[in-house]
N, C-alpha and C positions, 0 to 999 in steps of 0.2 A: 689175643690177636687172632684173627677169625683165618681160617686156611685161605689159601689164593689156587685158583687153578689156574697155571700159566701156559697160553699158548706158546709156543717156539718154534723155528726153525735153525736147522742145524747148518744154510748156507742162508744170505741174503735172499738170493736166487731164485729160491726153492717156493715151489707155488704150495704145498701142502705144509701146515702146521701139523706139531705135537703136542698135546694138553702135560701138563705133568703138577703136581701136587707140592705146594711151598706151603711147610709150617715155621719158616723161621722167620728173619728179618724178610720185610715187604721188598717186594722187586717192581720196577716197571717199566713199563715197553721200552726197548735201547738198551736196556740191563744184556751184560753177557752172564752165562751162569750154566753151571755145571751140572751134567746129568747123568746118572748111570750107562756105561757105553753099555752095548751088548754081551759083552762077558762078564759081566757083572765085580769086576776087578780093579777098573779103570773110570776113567770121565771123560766127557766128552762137552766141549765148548757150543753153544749156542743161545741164539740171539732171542730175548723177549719180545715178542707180538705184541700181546694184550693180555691182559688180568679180567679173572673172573669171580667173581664169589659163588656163581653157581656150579655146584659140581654134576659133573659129565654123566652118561648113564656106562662108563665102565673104570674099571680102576687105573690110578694112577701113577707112575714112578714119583719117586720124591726128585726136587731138588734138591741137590747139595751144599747146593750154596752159593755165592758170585764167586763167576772165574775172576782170575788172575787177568789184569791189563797181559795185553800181549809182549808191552817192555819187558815186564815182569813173570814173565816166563820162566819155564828153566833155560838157562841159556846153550846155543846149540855146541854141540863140542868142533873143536876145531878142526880140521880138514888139513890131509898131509899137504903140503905147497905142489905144486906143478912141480917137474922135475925140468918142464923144459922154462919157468921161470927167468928172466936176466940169461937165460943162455942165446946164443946167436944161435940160428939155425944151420945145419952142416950143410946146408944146400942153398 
């Protein structure tokens, strides 16, 4: 399976792409997929542009792989309740 150079962006929004380097399974454009964030620790979620077979004239981060659906998340931890909840207001 030949490398893919994938463009990204890391919002919709965002007018500038990132190329970054996929040796695994083939991704394309609408794929979500994880990237090395900047600390080199973590990932970070963004959106495929377009596939390339030609490679860039500098080096590239690898993909990680496809993110996770956003259902499919970790899910977020729960939140203490309102204290003022079901209570009447004293005023």
């Amino acid at each position: 399976m030949p490398r893919q150079f994938v463009a990204c962006k890391f919002r919709s929004s965002d007018t500038r792409t990132y190329t970054y380097a996929n040796d695994g399974d083939p991704v394309a454009p609408g794929d979500m997929v994880k990237v090395p964030d900047r600390s080199g620790d973590g990932w970070k979620r963004v959106h495929v542009v377009s596939i390339s077979d030609d490679a860039p004239p500098f080096e590239c981060k690898p993909i990680l792989g496809l993110a996770p659906q956003e259902e499919d998340a970790a899910p977020e931890t729960e939140t203490a309740a309102d204290p003022l909840d079901g209570d009447e207001m004293p005023f």
